[in-house]
N, C-alpha and C positions, 0 to 999 in steps of 0.2 A: 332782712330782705333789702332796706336800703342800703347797707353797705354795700352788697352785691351788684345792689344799680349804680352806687358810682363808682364800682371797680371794675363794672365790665362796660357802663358810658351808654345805658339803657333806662330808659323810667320804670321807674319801681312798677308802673302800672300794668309796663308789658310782661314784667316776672309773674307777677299773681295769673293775669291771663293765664300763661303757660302751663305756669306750675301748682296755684293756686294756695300753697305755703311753703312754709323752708322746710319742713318734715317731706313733701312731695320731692321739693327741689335737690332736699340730700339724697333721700332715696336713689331720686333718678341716675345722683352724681356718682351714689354705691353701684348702679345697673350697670353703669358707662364705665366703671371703674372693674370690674370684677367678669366684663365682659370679654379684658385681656386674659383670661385664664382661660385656656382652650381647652373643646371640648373633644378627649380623643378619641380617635377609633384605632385602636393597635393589632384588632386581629382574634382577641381574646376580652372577654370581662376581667377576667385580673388584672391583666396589664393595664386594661381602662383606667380599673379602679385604683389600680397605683399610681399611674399617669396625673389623674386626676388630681389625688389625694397630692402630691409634689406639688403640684401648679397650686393648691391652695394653699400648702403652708410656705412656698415662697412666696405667696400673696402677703399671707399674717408676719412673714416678717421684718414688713416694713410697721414703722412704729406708726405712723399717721392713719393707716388703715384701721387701725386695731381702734385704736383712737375714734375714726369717725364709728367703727362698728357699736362703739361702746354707748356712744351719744346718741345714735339711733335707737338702740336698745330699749335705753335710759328713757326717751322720749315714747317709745312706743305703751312702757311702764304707766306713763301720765295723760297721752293724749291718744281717745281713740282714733282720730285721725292718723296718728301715727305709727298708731298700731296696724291699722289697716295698710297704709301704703307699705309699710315693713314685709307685712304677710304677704303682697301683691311681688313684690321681691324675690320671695323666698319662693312662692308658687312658680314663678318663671324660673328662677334658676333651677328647680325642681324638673321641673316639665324638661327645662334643656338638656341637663345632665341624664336627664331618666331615658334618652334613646339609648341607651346604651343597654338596657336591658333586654327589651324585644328583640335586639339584635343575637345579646349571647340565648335569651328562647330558642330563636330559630336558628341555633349552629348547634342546639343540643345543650348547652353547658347547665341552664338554670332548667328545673321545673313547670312545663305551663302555669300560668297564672300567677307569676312570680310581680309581687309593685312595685313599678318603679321608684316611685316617690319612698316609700317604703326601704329599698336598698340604699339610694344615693341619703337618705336621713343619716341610714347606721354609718356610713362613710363618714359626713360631716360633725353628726354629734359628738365627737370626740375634740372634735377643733374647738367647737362653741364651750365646752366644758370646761377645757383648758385655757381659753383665753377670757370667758366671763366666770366662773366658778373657781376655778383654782389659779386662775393668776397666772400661771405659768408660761415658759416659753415655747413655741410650736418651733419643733423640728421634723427634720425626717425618719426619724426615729418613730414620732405619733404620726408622721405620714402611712409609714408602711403597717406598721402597728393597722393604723384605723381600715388602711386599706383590706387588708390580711383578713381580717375581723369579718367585715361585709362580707367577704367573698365566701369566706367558709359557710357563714348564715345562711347567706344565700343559696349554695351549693345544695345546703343542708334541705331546703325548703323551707325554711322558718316565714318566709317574705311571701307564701305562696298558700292562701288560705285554703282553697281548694284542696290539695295536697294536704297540707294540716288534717285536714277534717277528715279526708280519708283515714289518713294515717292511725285518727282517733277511733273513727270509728272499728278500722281494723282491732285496734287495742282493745276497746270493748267487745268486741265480737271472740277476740281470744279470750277475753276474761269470762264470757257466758259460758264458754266454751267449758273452762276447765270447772267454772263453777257447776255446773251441768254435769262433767266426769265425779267432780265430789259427791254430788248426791248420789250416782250411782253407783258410788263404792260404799257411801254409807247405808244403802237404801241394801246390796248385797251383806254388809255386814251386818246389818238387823237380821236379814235370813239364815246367816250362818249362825247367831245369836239365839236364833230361835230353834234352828235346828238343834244344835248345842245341847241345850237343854232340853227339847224332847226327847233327846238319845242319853241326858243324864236323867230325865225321869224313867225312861223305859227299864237304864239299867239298877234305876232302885226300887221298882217293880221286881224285877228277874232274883235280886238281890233278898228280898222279902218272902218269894218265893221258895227259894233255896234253903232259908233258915230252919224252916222244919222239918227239912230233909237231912 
């Protein structure tokens, strides 16, 4: 924090005021930073989500970004403070990106009850895996990929609990069902079972009858 005050020609006192520590202060520097990636409206959820998904991995491939992404991370690992401001982050960009959902709701595209927070996650998850987990380089390749991904889920209803649940419940209700049709096939094969054998006792009566004739 003091280098910061004598790079920007402020007292360290006024930083803290504002910011209240460098974990606050990155943060903010991430918001300001990640707020050049625009939020689109193309018309359709796919194309959102593709729109999107490009703007971020042009983001990640500046090498500095990735960098402060990592440091924050790393910081949020050790200080709850920094955990918290990280989360406060991630909840904003969430809420921002997540208009994009109630919009394709109401054109038809997604399932009532579809989360936003919940779609725009399956979007990004793949970025964060790639750049904190495997190492690897983000291109457009994992843009469209990641983007593709959401949209199908989503399409599917996976994001939309409501919808879920019905769905289950339908499942169960077909399964009573057929379970329900078993017993009363076995419940007739006992009768045909018993018949069976009263018409093969009858005929070794008839059978017994005959012989002294």
């Amino acid at each position: 924090m003091e280098g910061v005050a004598r790079r920007s020609g402020v007292h360290v006192a006024t930083i803290y005021r504002r910011w209240r520590s460098v974990e606050g202060l990155v943060c903010e520097l991430m918001a300001d930073l990640s707020g050049g990636i625009p939020l689109p409206d193309t018309g359709t959820l796919r194309g959102d989500l593709r729109a999107l998904a490009r703007s971020i991995a042009a983001f990640y491939t500046e090498p500095r970004y990735c960098g402060l992404l990592e440091a924050v991370v790393s910081a949020a690992a050790r200080q709850p403070e920094a955990a918290d401001v990280l989360r406060q982050f991630f909840d904003e960009r969430l809420r921002l990106a997540g208009a994009m959902v109630p919009r394709a709701v109401a054109r038809g595209e997604l399932p009532e009850g579809a989360d936003p927070d919940e779609v725009v996650a399956a979007l990004g998850a793949p970025f964060y895996y790639r750049l904190l987990i495997a190492r690897g380089p983000v291109d457009l390749r994992l843009a469209d990929c990641a983007a593709e991904a959401a949209w199908v889920a989503a399409r599917a209803g996976v994001f939309a609990p409501a919808a879920g649940t019905a769905e289950r419940e339908g499942v169960r209700g077909a399964t009573d069902a057929v379970r329900d049709a078993a017993g009363s096939v076995g419940d007739t094969a006992d009768s045909v079972r018993d018949a069976a054998g009263s018409i093969g006792g009858a005929s070794g009566s008839v059978g017994d009858t005959a012989d002294p004739v």
